[in-house]
Residue, then its C-alpha position, 0 to 999 in steps of 0.5 A: x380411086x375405087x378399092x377394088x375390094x369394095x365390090x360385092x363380089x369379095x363378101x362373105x356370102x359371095x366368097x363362100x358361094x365361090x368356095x363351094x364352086x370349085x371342084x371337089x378334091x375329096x379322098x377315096x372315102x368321098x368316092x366310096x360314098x360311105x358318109x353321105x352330105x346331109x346338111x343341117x341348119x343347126x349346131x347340133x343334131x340328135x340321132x335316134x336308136x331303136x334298139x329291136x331285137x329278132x328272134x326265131x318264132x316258135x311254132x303253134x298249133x292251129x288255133x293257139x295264141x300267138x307270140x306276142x311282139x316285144x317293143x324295143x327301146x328308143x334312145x336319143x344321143x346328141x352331138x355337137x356339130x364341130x365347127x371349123x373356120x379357116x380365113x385367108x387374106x389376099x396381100x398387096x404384094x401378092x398383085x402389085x407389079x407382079x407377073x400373072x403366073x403362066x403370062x409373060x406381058x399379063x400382070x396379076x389380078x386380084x381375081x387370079x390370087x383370089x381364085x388360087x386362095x380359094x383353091x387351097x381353102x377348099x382342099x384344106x376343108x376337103x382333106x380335113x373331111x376325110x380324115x374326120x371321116x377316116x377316124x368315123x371309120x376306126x371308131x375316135x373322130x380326132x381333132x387336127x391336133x390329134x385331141x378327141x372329138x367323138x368315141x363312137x364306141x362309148x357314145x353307143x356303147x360298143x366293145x371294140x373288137x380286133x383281130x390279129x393278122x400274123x404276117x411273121x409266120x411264113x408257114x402256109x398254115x391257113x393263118x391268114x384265112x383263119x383270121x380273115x374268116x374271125x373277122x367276117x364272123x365278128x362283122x356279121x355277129x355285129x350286123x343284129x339282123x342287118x344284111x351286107x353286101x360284103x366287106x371292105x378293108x382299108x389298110x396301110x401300104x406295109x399291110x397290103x404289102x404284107x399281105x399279098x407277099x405272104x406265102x399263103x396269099x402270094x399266090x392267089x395275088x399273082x393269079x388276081x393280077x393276071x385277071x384284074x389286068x383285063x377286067x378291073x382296075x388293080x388299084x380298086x382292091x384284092x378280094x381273098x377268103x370273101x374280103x376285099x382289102x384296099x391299099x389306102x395312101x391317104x394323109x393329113x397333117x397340120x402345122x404344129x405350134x413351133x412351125x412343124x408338120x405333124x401327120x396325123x394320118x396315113x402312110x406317113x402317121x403309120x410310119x410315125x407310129x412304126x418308128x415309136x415302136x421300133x424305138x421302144x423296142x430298141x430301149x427295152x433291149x438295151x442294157x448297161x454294163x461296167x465291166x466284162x464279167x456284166x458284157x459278157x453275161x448280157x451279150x450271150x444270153x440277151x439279144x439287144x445292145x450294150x451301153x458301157x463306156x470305152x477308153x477310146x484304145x483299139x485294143x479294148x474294141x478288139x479284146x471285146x470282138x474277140x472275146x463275144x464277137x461284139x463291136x462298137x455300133x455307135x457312139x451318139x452324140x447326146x452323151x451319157x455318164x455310167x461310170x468312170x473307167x472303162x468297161x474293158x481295160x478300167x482306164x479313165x474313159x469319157x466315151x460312152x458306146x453301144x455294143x451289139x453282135x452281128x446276126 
């Protein structure tokens, strides 16, 4: 019997060939055409700087000698190209007395898996392309694993610059253009002679939504809408003080030693990120007690929590409600010891609860 698998067709060269066949399902950035394809033949490549410089020229009088041209400098950087195999493995379970998916008398053939394996492998290099690209943008190209691979900043010696977006304020108080118009300045401050066709921003969904619920922006928003809805797609983006901001929902995660999802970008990242800071913030604001005379004092001049133990009785939760409007929030599973009484009557306890005020 032929092992169907000695066929040419399943080699290295022809199974690649197949791969680079298949339709492309890259990102909003591969559309933007912001990184175009050059191949290369090597494992490294060495990119040339040639740091000019523009000035103004001074005026002469007729017959003077001119100015004469200062030379810039070149510099040479060179960057390993990362290399990224992803293998697979068609199983015989995969085709022996199975149903082709969509048939109902066709059996599977090894030609239907093989293609669906090579579907998934082209979309995994696909999203792993887009956020490679994604970090290029934001100045560190991490690993899948969130490790290091390139900072764009120190390889050509870059200061990074931010600029703060203050969506707490919801006095319409010009803030937002004020920092919309700092970082047009940065950009073109950045650009050294070079020209621009405008500025694009990719930003998470809480800060587009942020944004354009502002009440400085909330209105110039409603009245885009109105026009985007005969004219453009509303997805492509909101223009406000000469920038255009787009909601990106881009993300990628890899399957982590133990078997775990991790998301290394996108909307689920920024929300990883938010829930880090949210409990940071939380720790930071929370606060021990032993007794009321430390409650007290926590409770009406510091606003967070109250880890202090209860003996259990509804009399002491109702003595400090009464006493600093405070009610048990939540008695956590993972238990901890800060004394052996009581914070309010001194009785044993072995309970330990957050206390906090309703605002």
């Amino acid at each position: 019997m032929q092992n169907p698998f000695e066929n040419p067709g399943f080699s290295m060269a022809s199974l690649t060939a197949a791969i680079n066949l298949l339709p492309n399902r890259y990102g909003r950035l591969e559309q933007l055409n912001l990184f175009p394809a050059k191949p290369v033949r090597t494992r490294q490549i060495i990119v040339e700087e040639y740091a000019g410089r523009l000035n103004l020229l001074p005026t002469r009088a007729p017959g003077s000698p001119g100015t004469v041209g200062e030379r810039g400098k070149r510099n040479l950087r060179s960057f390993v190209i990362p290399h990224i195999p992803h293998d697979d493995v068609v199983l015989p379970e995969e085709v022996q007395g199975l149903r082709a998916f969509g048939s109902e008398t066709e059996m599977e053939a090894i030609g239907g898996v093989m293609a669906r394996h090579l579907e998934t492998m082209r979309n995994k290099h696909a999203i792993t392309l887009e956020h490679l690209r994604m970090g290029a943008l934001k100045g560190k190209i991490l690993d899948a694993d969130g490790s290091e691979l390139v900072d764009l900043f120190d390889e050509f010696d870059i200061t990074a610059q931010s600029v703060s977006f203050e969506f707490s304020t919801a006095a319409d108080n010009g803030q937002i253009k004020t920092a919309c118009l700092e970082l047009l300045g940065l950009m073109e401050d950045g650009l050294t002679g070079e020209f621009s066709t405008g500025v694009h921003v990719l930003c998470s969904t809480e800060f587009f939504r942020a944004l354009t619920t502002h009440k400085e922006v909330k209105t110039a928003y409603q009245n885009w809408q109105q026009g985007a809805v005969l004219i453009n797609d509303m997805r492509s983006g909101f223009s406000y003080s000469g920038i255009t901001f787009e909601e990106y929902r881009g993300q990628a995660s890899f399957v982590q030693a133990d078997g775990t999802l991790d998301f290394t970008s996108g909307p689920l990242a920024h929300l990883k990120d938010m829930l880090e800071k949210a409990r940071k913030h939380r720790e930071s604001h929370t606060y021990v007690a032993k007794n009321m005379e430390e409650m007290g004092n926590i409770l009406n001049n510091t606003p967070g929590f109250v880890k202090a133990m209860w003996c259990g009785c509804q009399e002491c939760e109702d003595k400090i409600k009464e006493q600093f409007a405070a009610t048990s929030r939540c008695m956590p599973f993972e238990q901890e010891t800060l004394s052996d009484t009581c914070v309010c009557c001194g009785k044993p306890a072995k309970k330990m609860v957050y206390w906090g005020k309703a605002y």
